[in-house]
C-alpha positions as CSV (number, residue, x, y, z in Angstrom):
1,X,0.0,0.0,0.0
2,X,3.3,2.4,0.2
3,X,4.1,4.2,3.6
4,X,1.8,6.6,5.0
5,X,0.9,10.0,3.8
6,X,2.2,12.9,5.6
7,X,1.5,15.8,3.7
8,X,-1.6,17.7,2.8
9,X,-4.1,16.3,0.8
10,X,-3.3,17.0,-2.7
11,X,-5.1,19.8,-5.0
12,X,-4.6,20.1,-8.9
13,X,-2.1,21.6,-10.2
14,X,-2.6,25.3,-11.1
15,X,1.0,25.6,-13.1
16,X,2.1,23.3,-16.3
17,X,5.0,22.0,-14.8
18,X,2.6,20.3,-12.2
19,X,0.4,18.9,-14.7
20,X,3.3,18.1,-16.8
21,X,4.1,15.8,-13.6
22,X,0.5,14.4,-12.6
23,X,0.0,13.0,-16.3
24,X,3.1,11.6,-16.4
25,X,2.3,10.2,-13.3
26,X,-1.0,8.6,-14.4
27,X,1.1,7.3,-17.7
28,X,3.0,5.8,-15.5
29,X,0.4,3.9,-13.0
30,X,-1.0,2.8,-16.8
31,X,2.1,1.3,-17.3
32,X,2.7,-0.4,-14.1
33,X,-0.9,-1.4,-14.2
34,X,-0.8,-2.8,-17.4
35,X,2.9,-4.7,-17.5
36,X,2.5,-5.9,-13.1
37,X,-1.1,-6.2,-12.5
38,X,-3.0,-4.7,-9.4
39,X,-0.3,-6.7,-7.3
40,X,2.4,-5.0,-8.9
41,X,0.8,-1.5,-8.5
42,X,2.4,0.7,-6.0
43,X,3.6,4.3,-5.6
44,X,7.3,2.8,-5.0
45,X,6.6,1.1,-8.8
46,X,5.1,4.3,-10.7
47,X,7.3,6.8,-9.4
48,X,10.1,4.5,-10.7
49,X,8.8,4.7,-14.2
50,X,7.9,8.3,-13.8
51,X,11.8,9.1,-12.7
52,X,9.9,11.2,-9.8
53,X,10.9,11.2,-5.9
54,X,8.2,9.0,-4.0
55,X,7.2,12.5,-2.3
56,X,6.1,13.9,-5.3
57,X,3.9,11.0,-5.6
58,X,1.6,12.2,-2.7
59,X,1.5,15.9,-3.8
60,X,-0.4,15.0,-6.5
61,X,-2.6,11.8,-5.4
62,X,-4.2,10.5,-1.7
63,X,-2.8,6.7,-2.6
64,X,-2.4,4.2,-5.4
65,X,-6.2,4.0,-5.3
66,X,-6.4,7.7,-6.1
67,X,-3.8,7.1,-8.4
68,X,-6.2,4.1,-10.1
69,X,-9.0,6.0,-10.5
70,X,-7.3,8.8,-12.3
71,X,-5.5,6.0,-14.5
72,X,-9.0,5.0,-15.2
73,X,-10.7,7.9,-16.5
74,X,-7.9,8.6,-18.4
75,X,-8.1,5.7,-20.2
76,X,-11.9,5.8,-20.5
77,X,-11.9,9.2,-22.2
78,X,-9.1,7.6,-24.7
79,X,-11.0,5.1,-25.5
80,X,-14.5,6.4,-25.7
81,X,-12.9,9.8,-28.2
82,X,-11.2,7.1,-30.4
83,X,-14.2,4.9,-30.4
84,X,-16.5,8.1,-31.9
85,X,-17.1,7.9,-35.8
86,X,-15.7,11.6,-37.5
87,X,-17.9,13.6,-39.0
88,X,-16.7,13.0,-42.4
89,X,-18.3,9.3,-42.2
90,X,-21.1,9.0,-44.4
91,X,-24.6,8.9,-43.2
92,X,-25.1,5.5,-44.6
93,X,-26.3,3.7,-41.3
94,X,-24.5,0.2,-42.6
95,X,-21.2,1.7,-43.1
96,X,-21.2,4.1,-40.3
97,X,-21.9,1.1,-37.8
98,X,-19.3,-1.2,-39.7
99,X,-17.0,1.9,-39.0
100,X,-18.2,2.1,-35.1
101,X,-17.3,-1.5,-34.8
102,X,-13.7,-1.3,-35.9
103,X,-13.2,1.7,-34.0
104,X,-14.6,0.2,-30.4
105,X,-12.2,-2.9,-31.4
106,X,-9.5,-1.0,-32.2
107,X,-10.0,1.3,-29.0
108,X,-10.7,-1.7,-26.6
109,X,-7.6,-3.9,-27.6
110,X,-5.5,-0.9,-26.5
111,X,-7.4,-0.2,-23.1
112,X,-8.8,-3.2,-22.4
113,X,-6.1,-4.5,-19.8
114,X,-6.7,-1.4,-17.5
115,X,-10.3,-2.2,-17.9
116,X,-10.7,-6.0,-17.0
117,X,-8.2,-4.9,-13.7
118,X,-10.5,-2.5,-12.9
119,X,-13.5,-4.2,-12.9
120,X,-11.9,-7.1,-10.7
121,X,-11.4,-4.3,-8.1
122,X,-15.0,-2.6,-8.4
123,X,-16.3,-6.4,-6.8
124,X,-14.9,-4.7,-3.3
125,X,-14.7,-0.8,-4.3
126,X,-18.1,0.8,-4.7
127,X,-16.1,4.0,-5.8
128,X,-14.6,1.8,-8.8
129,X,-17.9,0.1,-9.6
130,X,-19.5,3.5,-10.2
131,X,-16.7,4.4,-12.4
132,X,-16.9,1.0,-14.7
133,X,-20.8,1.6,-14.5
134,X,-20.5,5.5,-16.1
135,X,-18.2,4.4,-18.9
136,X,-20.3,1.9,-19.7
137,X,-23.4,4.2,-20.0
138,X,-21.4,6.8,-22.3
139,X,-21.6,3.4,-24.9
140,X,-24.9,2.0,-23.7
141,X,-26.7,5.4,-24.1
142,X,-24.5,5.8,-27.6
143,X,-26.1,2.8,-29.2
144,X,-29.5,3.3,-27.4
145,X,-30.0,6.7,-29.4
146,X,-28.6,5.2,-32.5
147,X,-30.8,2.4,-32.3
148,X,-33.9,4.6,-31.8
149,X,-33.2,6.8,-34.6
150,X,-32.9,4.1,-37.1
151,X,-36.5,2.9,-35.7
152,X,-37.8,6.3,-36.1
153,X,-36.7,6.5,-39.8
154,X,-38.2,3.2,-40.4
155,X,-35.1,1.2,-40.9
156,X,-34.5,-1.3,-37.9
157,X,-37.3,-3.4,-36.1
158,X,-39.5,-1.0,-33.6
159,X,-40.8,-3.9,-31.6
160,X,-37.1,-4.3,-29.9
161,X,-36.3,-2.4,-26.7
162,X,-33.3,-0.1,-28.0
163,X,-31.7,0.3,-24.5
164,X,-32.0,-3.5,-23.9
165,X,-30.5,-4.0,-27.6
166,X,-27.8,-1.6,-27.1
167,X,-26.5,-3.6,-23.9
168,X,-27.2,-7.1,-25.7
169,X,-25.0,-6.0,-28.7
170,X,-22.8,-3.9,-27.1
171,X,-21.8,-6.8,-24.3
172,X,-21.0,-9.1,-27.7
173,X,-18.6,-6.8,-29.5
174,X,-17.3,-6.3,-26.3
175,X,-17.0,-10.0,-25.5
176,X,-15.2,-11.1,-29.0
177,X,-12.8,-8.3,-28.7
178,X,-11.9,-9.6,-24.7
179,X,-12.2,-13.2,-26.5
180,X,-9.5,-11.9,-29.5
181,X,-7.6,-10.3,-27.2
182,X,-6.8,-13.3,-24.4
183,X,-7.0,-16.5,-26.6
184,X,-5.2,-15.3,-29.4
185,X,-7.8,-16.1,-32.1
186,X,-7.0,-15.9,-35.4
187,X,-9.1,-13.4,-37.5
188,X,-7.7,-10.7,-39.0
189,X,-9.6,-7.5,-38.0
190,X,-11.8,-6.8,-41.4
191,X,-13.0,-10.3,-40.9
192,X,-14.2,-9.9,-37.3
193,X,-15.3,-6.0,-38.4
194,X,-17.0,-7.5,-41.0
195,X,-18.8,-10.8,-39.4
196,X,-19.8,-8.8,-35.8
197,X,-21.8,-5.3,-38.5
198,X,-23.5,-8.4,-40.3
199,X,-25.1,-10.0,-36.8
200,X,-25.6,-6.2,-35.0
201,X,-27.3,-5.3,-38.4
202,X,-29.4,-8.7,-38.5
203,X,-30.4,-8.4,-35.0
204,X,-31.8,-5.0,-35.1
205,X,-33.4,-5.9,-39.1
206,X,-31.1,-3.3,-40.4
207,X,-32.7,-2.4,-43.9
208,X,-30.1,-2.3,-46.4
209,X,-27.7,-4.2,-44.6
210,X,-26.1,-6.6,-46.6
211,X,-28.3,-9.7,-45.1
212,X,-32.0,-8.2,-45.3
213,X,-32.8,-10.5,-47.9
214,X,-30.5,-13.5,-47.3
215,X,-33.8,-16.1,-47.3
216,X,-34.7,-15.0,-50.7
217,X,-31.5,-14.9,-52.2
218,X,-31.0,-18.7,-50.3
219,X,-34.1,-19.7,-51.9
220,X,-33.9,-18.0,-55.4
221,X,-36.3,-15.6,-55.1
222,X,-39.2,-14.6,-52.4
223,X,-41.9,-17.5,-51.6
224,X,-44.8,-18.2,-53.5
225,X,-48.0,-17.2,-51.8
């Protein structure tokens, strides 16, 4: 846990050398965090890597756990500003989500070590757990508008509960990219980009997706009746 604090509680730093210091200071708890683990994580171990004295450590954060949660939203608003479509994607709703998914992948192999450590921690810290609960509403409530726009326009299934189908859908890009990630799978990344659009399109009856009409075309044409 590192030796007790003796100093002041720390404020934010009002001059750019200071903030200079606390980022490279959360930089560093990534790194430590990322390369030892929540065992390895310790002021003695990021101050290291910073090239910091340990007392600078404490001006700037209350503890390692202080330290964690910074490290955390830090990586949280990376992630969630990578994972955004630009502006210049066109409003085509097929090609905008095949573009959302390879940004979230792209986004989540890079912060998803930090993430799964976290939420092992939020099971005892309630602080944590309300974190890992926010940054997954800033993608839940995403895909929950984006779904009920495309129902309003007519073009995905207005029978399916968008919020629910946001966390359904969400939860198995998630999953696959957690799944790539740790077992080593091997699909390249248009392949998985490609496969995950076609089942989030089919599951909300995307129209124009590239499966709407993959019975007929099975079957040569639509059914007699």
């Amino acid at each position: 846990m590192g030796r007790p604090r003796t100093k002041s509680a720390p404020k934010m730093p009002t001059t750019t050398r200071g903030r200079r210091t606390r980022d490279g200071l959360i930089l560093a708890g990534r790194e430590v965090l990322e390369r030892d683990g929540w065992s390895g994580f310790s002021p003695e171990a990021v101050v290291q890597v910073a090239g910091v004295s340990y007392g600078t450590f404490y001006t700037y954060f209350e503890s390692k756990e202080d330290l964690l949660h910074n490290v955390l939203r830090s990586v949280a608003g990376e992630m969630f500003t990578s994972s955004l479509v630009t502006p210049d994607t066109t409003d085509d709703p097929y090609t905008r989500l095949v573009e959302s998914n390879r940004r979230f992948l792209r986004a989540w192999d890079q912060a998803s070590k930090v993430v799964r450590i976290v939420e092992q921690g939020a099971a005892t810290d309630k602080e944590l757990r309300q974190m890992v609960l926010e940054i997954r509403e800033l993608y839940v409530g995403r895909s929950t508008e984006g779904i009920k726009r495309l129902q309003d326009a007519g073009l995905a299934n207005p029978r399916l509960d968008a919020r629910l189908t946001a966390i359904a859908l969400g939860s198995m890009v998630e999953q696959v990219g957690h799944v790539l990630d740790t077992l080593a799978e091997a699909y390249d990344e248009d392949a998985v980009v490609d496969h995950l659009s076609r089942l989030w399109a089919s599951a909300i009856g995307l129209r124009g997706a590239p499966d709407e009409n993959w019975a007929d075309s099975a079957t040569g044409g639509p059914a007699a009746g």
